[in-house]
CHARMM internal coordinates of N, CA and C (Angstrom, degrees):
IC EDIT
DIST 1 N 1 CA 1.4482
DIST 1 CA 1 C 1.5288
ANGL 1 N 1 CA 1 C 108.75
DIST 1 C 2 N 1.1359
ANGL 1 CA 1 C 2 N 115.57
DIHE 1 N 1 CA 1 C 2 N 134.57
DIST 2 N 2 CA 1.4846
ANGL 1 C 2 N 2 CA 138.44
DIHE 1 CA 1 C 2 N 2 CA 172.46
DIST 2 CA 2 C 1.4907
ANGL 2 N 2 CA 2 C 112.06
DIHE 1 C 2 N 2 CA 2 C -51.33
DIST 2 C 3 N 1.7561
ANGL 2 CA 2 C 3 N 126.94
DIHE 2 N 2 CA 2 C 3 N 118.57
DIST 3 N 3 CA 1.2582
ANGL 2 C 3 N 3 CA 108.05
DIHE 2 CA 2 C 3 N 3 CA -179.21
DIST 3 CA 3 C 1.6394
ANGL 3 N 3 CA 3 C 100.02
DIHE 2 C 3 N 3 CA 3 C -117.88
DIST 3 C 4 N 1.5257
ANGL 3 CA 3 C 4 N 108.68
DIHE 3 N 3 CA 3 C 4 N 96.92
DIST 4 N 4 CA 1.5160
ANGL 3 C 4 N 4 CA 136.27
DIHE 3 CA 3 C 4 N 4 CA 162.69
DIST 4 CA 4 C 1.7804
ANGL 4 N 4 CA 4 C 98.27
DIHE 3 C 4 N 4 CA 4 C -34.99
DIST 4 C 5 N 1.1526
ANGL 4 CA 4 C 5 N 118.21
DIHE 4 N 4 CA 4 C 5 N 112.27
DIST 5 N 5 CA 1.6595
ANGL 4 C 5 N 5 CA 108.09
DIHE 4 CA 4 C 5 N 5 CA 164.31
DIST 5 CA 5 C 1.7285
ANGL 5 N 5 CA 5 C 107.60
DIHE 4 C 5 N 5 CA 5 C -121.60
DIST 5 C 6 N 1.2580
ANGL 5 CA 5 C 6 N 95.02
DIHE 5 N 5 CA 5 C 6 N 38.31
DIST 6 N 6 CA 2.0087
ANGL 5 C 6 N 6 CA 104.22
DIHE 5 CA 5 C 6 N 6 CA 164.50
DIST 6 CA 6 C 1.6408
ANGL 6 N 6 CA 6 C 104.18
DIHE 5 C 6 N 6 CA 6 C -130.03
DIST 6 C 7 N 1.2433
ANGL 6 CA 6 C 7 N 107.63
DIHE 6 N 6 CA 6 C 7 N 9.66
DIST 7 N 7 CA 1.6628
ANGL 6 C 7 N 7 CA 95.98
DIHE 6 CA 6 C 7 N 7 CA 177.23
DIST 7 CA 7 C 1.9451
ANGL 7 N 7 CA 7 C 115.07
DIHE 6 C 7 N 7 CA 7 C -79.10
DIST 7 C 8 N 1.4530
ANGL 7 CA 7 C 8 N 96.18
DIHE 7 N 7 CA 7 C 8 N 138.70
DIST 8 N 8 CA 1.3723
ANGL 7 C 8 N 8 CA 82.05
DIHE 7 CA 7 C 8 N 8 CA -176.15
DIST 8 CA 8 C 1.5145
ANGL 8 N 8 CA 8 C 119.58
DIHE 7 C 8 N 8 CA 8 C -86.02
DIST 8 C 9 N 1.6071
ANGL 8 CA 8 C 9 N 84.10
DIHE 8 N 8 CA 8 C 9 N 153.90
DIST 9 N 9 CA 2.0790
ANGL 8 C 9 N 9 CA 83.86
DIHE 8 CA 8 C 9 N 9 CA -169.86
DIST 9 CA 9 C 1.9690
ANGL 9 N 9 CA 9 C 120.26
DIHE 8 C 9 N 9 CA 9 C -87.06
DIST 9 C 10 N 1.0028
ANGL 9 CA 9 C 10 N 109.58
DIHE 9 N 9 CA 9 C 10 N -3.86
DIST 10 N 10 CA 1.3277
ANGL 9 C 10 N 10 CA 132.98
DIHE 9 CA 9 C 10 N 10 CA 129.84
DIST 10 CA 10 C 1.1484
ANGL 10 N 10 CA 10 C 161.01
DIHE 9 C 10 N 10 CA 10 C -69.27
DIST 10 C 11 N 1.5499
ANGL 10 CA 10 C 11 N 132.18
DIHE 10 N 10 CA 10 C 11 N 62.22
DIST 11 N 11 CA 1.6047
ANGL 10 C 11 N 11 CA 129.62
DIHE 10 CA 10 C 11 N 11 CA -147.39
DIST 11 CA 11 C 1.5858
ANGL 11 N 11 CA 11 C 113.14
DIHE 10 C 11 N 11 CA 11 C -65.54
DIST 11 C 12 N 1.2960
ANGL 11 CA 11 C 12 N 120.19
DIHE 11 N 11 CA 11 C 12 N 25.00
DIST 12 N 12 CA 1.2964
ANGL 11 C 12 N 12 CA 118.62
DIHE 11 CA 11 C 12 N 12 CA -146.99
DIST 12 CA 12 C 1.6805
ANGL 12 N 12 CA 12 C 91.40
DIHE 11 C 12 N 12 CA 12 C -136.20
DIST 12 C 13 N 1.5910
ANGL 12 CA 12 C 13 N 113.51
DIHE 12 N 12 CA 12 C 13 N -9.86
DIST 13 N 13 CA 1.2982
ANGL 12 C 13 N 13 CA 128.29
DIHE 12 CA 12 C 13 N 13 CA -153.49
DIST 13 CA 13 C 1.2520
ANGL 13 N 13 CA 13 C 97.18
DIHE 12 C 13 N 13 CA 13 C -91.63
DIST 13 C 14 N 1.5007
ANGL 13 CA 13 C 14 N 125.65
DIHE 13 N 13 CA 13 C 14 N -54.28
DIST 14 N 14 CA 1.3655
ANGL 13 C 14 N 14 CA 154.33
DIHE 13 CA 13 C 14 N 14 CA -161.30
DIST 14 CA 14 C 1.5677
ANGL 14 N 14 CA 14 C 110.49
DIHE 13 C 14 N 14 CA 14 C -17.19
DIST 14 C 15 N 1.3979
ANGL 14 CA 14 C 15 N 95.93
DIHE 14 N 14 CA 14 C 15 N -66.19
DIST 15 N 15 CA 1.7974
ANGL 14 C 15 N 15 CA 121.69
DIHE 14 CA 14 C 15 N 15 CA -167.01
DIST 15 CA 15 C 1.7270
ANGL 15 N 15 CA 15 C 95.43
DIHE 14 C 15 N 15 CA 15 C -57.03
DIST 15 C 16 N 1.4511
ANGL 15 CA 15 C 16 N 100.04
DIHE 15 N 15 CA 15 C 16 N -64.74
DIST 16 N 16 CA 1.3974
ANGL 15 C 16 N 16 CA 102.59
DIHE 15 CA 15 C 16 N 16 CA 173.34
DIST 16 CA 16 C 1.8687
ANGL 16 N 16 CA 16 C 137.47
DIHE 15 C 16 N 16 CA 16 C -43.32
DIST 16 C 17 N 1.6905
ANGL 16 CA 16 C 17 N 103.51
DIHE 16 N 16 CA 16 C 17 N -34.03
DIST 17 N 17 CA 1.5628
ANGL 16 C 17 N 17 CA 119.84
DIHE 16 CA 16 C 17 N 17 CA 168.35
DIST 17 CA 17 C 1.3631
ANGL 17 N 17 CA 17 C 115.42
DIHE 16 C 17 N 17 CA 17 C -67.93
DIST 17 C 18 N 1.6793
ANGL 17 CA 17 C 18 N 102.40
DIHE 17 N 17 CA 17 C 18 N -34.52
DIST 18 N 18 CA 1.6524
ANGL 17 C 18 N 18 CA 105.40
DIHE 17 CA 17 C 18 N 18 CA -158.44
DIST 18 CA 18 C 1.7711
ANGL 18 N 18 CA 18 C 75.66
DIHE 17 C 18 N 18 CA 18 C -96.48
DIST 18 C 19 N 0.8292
ANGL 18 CA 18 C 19 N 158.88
DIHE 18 N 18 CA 18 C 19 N 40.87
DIST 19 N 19 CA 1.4809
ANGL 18 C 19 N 19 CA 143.76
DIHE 18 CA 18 C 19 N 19 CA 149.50
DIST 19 CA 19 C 1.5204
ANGL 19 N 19 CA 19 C 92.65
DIHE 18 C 19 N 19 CA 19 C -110.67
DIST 19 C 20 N 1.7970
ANGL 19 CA 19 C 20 N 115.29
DIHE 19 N 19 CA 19 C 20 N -70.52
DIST 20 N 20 CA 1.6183
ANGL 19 C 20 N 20 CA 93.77
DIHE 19 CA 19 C 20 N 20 CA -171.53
DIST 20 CA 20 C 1.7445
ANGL 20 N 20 CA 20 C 129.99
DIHE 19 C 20 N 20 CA 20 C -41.01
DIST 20 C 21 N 1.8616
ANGL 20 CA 20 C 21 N 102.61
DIHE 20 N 20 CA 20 C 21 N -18.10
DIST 21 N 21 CA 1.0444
ANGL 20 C 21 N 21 CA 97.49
DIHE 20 CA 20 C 21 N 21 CA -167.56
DIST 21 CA 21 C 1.5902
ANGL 21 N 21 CA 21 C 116.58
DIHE 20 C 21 N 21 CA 21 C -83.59
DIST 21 C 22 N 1.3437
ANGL 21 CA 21 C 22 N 115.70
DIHE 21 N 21 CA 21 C 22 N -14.80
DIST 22 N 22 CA 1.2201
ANGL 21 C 22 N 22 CA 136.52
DIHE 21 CA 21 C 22 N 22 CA 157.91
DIST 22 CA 22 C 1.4968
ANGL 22 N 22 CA 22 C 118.92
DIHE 21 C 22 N 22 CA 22 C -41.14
DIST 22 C 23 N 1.7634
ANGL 22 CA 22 C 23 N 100.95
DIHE 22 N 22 CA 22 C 23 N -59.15
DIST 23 N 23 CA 1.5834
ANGL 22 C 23 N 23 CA 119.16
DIHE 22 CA 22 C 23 N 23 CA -170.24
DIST 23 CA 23 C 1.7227
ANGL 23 N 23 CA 23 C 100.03
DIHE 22 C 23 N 23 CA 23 C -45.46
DIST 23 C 24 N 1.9623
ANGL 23 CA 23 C 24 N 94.27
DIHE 23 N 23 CA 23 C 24 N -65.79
DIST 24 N 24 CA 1.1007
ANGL 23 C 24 N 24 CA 101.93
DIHE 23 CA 23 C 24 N 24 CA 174.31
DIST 24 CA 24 C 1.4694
ANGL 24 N 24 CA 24 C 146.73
DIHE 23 C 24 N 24 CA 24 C -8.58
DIST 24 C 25 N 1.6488
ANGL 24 CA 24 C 25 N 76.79
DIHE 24 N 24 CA 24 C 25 N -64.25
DIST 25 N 25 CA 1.7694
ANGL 24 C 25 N 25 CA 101.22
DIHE 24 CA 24 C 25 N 25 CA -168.06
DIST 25 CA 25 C 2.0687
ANGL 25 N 25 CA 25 C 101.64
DIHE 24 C 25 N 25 CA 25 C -65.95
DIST 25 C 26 N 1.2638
ANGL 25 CA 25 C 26 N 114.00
DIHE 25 N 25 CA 25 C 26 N -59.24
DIST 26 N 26 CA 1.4975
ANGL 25 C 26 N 26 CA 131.88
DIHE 25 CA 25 C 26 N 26 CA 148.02
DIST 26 CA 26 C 1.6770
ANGL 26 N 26 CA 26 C 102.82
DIHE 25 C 26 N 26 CA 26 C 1.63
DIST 26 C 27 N 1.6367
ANGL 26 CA 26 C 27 N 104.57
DIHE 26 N 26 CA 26 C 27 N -78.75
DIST 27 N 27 CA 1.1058
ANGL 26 C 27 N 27 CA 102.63
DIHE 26 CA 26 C 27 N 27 CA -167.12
DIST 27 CA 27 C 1.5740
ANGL 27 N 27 CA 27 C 134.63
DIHE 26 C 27 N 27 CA 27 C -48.56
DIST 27 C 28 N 1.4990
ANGL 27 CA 27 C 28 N 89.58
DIHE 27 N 27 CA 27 C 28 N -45.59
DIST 28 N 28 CA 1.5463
ANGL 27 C 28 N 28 CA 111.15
DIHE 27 CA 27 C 28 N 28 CA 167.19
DIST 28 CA 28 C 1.3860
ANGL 28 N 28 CA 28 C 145.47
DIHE 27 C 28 N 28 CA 28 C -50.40
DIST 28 C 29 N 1.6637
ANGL 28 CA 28 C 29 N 81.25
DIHE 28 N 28 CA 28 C 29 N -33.55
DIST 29 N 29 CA 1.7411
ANGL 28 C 29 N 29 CA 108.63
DIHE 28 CA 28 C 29 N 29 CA -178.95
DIST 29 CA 29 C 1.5671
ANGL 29 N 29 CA 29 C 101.27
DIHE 28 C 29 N 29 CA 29 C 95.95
DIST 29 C 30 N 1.5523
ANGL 29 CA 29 C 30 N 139.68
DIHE 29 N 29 CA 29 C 30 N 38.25
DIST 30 N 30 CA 1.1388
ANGL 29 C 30 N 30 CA 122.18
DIHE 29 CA 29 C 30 N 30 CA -172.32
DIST 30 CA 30 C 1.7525
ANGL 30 N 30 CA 30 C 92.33
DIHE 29 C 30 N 30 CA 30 C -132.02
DIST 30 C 31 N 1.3448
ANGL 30 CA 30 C 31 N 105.99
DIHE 30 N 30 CA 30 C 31 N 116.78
DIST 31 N 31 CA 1.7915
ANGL 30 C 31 N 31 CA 112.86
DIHE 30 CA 30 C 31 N 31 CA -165.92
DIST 31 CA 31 C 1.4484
ANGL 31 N 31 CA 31 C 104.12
DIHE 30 C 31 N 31 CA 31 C -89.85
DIST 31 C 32 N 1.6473
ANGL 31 CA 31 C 32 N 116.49
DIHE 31 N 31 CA 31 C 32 N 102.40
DIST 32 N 32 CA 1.3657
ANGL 31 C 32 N 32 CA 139.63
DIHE 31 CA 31 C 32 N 32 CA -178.38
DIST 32 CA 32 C 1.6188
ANGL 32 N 32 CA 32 C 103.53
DIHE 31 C 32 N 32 CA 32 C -91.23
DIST 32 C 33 N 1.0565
ANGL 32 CA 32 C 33 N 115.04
DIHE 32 N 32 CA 32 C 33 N 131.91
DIST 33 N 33 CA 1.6556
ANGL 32 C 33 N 33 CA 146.42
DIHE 32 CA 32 C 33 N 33 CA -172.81
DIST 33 CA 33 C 1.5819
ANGL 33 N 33 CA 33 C 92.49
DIHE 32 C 33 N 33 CA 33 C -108.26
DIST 33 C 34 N 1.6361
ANGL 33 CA 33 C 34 N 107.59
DIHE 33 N 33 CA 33 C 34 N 134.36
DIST 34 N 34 CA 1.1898
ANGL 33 C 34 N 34 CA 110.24
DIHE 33 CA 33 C 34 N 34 CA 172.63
DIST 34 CA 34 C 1.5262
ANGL 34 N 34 CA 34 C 109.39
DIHE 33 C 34 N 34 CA 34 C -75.49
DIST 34 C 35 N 1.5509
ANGL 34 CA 34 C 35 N 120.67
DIHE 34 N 34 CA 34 C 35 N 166.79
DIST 35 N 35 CA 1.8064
ANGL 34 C 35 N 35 CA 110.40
DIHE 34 CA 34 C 35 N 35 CA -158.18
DIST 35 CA 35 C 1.2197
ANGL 35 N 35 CA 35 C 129.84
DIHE 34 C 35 N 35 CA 35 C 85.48
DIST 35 C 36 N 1.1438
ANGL 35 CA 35 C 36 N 124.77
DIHE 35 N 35 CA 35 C 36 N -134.44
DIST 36 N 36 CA 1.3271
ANGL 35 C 36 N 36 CA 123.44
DIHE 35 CA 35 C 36 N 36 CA 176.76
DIST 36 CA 36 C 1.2622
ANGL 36 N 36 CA 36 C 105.05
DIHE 35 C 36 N 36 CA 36 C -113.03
DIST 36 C 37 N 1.2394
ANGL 36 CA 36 C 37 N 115.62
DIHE 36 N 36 CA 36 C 37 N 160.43
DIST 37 N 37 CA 2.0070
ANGL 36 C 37 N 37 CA 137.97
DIHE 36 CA 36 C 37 N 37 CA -157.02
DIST 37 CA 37 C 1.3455
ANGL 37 N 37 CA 37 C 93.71
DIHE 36 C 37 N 37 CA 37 C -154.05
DIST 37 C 38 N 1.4673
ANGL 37 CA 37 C 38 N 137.42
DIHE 37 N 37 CA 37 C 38 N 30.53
DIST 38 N 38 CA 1.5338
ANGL 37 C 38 N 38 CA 131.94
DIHE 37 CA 37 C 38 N 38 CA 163.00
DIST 38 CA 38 C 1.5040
ANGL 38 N 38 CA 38 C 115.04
DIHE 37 C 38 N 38 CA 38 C -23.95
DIST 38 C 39 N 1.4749
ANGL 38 CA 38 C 39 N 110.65
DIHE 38 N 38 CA 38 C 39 N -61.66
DIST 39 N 39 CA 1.4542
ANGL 38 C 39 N 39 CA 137.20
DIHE 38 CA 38 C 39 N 39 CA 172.81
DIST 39 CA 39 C 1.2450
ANGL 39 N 39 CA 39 C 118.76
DIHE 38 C 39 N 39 CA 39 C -47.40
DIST 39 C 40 N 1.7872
ANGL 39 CA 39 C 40 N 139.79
DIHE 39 N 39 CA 39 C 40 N 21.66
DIST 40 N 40 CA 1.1703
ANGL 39 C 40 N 40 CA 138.25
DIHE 39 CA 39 C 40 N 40 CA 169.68
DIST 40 CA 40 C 1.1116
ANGL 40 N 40 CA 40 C 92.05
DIHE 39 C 40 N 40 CA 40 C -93.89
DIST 40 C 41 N 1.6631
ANGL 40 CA 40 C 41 N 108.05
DIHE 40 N 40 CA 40 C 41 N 175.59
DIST 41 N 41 CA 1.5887
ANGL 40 C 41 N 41 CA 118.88
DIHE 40 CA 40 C 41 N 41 CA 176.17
DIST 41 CA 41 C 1.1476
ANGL 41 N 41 CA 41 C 94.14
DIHE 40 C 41 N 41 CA 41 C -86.72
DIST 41 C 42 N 1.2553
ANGL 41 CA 41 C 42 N 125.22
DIHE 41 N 41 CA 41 C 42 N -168.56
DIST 42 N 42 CA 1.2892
ANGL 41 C 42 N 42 CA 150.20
DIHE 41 CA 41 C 42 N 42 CA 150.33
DIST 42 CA 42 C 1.4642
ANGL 42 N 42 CA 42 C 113.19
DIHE 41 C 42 N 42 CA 42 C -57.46
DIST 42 C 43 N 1.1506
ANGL 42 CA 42 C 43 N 125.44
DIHE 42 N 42 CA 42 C 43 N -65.87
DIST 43 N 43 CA 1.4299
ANGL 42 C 43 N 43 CA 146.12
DIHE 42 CA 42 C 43 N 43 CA 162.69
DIST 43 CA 43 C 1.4612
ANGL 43 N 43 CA 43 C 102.19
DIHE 42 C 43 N 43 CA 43 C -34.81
DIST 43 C 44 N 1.6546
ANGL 43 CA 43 C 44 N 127.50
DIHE 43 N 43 CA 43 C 44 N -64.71
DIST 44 N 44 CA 1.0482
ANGL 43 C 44 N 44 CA 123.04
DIHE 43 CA 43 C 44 N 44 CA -166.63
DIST 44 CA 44 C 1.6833
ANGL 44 N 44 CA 44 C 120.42
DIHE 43 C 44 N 44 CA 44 C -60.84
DIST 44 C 45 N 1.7497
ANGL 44 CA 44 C 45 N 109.75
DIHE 44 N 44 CA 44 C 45 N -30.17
DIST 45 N 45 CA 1.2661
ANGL 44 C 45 N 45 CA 117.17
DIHE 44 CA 44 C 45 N 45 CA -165.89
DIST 45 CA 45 C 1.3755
ANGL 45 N 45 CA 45 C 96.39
DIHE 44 C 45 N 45 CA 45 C -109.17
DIST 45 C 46 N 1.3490
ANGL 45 CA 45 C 46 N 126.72
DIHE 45 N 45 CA 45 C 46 N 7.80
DIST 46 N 46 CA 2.0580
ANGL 45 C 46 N 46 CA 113.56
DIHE 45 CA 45 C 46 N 46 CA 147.73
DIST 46 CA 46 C 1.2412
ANGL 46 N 46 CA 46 C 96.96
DIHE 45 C 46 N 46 CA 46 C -105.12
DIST 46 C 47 N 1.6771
ANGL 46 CA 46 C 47 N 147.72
DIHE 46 N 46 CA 46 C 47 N 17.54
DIST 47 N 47 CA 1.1421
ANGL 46 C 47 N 47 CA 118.95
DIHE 46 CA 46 C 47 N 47 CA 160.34
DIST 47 CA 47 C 1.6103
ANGL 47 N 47 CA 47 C 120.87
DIHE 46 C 47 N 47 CA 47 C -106.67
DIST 47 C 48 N 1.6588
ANGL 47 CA 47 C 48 N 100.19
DIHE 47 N 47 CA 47 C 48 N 14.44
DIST 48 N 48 CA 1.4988
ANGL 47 C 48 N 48 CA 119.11
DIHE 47 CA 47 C 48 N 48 CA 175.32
DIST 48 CA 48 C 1.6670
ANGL 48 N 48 CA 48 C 106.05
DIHE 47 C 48 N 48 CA 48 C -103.35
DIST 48 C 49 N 1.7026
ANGL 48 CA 48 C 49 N 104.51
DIHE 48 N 48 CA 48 C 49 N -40.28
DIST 49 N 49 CA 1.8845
ANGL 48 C 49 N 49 CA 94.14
DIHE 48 CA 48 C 49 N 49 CA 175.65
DIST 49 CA 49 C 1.5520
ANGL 49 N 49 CA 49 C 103.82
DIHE 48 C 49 N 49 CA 49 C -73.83
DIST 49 C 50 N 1.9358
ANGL 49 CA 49 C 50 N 128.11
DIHE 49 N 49 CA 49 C 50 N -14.13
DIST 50 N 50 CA 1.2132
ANGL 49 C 50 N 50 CA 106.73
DIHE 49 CA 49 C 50 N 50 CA -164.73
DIST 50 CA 50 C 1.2369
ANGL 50 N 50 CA 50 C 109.35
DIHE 49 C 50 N 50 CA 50 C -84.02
DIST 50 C 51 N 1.4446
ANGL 50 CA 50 C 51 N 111.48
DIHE 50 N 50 CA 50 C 51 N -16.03
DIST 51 N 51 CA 1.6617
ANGL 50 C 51 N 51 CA 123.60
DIHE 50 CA 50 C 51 N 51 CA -170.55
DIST 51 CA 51 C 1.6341
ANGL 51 N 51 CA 51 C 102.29
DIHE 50 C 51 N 51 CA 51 C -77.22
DIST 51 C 52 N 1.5242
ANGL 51 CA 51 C 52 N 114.98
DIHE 51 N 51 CA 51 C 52 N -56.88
DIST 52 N 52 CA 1.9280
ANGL 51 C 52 N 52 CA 110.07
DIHE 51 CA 51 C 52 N 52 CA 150.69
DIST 52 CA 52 C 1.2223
ANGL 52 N 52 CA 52 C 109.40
DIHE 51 C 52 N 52 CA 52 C -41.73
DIST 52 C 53 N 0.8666
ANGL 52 CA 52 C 53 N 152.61
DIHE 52 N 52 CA 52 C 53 N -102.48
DIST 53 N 53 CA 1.5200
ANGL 52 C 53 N 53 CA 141.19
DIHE 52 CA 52 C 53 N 53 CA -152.86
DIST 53 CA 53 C 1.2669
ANGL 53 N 53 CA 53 C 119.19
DIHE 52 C 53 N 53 CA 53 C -19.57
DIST 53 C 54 N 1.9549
ANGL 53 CA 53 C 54 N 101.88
DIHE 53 N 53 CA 53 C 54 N -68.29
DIST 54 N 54 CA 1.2959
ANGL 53 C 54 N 54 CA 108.77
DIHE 53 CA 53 C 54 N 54 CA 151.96
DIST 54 CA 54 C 1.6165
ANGL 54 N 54 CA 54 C 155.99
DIHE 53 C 54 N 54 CA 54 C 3.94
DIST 54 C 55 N 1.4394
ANGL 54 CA 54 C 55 N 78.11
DIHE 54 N 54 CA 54 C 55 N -68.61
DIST 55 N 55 CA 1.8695
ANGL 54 C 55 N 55 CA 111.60
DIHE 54 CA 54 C 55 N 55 CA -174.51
DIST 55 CA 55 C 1.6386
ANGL 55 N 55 CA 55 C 91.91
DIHE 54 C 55 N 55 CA 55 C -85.51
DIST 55 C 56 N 1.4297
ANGL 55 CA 55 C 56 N 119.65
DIHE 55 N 55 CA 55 C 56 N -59.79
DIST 56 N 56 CA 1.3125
ANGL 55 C 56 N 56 CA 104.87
DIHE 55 CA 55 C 56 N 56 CA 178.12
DIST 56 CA 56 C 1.6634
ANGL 56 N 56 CA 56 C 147.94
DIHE 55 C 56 N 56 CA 56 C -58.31
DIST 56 C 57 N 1.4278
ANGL 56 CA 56 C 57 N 103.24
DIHE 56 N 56 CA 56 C 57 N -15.15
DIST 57 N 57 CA 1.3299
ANGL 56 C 57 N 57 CA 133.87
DIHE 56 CA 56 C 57 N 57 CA 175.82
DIST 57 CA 57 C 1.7159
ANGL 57 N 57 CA 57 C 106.21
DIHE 56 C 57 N 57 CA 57 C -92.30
DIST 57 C 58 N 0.9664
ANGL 57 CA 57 C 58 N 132.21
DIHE 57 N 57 CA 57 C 58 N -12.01
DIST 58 N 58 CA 1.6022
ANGL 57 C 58 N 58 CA 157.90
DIHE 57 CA 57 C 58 N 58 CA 173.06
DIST 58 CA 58 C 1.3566
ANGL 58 N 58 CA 58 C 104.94
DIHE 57 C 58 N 58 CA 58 C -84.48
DIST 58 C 59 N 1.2134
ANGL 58 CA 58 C 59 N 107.03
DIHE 58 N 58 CA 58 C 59 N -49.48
DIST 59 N 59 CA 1.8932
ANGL 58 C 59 N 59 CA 96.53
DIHE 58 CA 58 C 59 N 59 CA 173.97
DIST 59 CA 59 C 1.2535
ANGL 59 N 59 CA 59 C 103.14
DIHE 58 C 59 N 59 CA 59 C -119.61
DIST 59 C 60 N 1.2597
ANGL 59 CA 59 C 60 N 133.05
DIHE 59 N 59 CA 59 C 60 N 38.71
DIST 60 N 60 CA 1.2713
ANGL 59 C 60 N 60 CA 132.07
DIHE 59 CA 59 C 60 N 60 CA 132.65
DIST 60 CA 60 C 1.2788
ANGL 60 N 60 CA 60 C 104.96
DIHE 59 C 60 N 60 CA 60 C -91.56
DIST 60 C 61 N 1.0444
ANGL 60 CA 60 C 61 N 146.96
DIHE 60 N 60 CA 60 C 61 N -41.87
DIST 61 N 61 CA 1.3176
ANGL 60 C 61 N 61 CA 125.55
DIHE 60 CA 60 C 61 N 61 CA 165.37
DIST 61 CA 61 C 1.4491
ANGL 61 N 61 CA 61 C 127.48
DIHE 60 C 61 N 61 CA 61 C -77.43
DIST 61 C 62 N 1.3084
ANGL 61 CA 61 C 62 N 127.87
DIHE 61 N 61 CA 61 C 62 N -27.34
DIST 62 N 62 CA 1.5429
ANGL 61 C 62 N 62 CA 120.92
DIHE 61 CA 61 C 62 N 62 CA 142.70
DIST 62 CA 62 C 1.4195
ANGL 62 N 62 CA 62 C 115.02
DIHE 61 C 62 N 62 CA 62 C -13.40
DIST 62 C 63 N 1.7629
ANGL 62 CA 62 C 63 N 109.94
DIHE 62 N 62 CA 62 C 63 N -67.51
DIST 63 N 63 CA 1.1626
ANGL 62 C 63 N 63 CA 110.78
DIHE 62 CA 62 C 63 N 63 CA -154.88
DIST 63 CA 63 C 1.4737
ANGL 63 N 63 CA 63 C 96.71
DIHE 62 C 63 N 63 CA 63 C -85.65
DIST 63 C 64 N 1.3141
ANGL 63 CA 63 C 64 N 143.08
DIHE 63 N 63 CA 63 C 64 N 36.89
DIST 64 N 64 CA 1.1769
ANGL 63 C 64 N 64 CA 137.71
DIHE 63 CA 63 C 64 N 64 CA 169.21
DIST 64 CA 64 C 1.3990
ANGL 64 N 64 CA 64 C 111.22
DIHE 63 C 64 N 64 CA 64 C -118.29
DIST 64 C 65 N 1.2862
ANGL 64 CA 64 C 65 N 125.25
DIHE 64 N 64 CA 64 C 65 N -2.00
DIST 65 N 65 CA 1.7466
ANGL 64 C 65 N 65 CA 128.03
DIHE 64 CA 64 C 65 N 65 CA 179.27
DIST 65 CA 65 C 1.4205
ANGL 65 N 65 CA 65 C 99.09
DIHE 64 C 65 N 65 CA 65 C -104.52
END
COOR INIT
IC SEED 1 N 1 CA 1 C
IC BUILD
């Protein structure tokens, strides 16, 4: 059996990931289609998880002052 380590551990999370990941993509300039996006570069689809990472490490430290 296949061990997926991007599944979310929250089923309730989903709606909410696949929107930031949208925002994300937005920010960057990289135009995400709901479904599948096979057709990004490489480049295009680490400069949408780097901008999440980003954003998320940004208000993790927000919320630490």
């Amino acid at each position: 059996m296949a061990n997926k380590s991007n599944n979310i551990m929250v089923p309730n999370a989903r709606e909410a990931m696949d929107k930031f990941k949208m925002e994300s993509a937005s920010e960057v300039g990289v135009n995400l289609k709901q479904g599948y996006n096979g057709d990004l570069t490489s480049k295009q689809a680490g400069s949408v998880g780097g901008q999440m990472v980003k954003k998320m490490i940004q208000a993790y430290e927000d919320g630490l002052k």
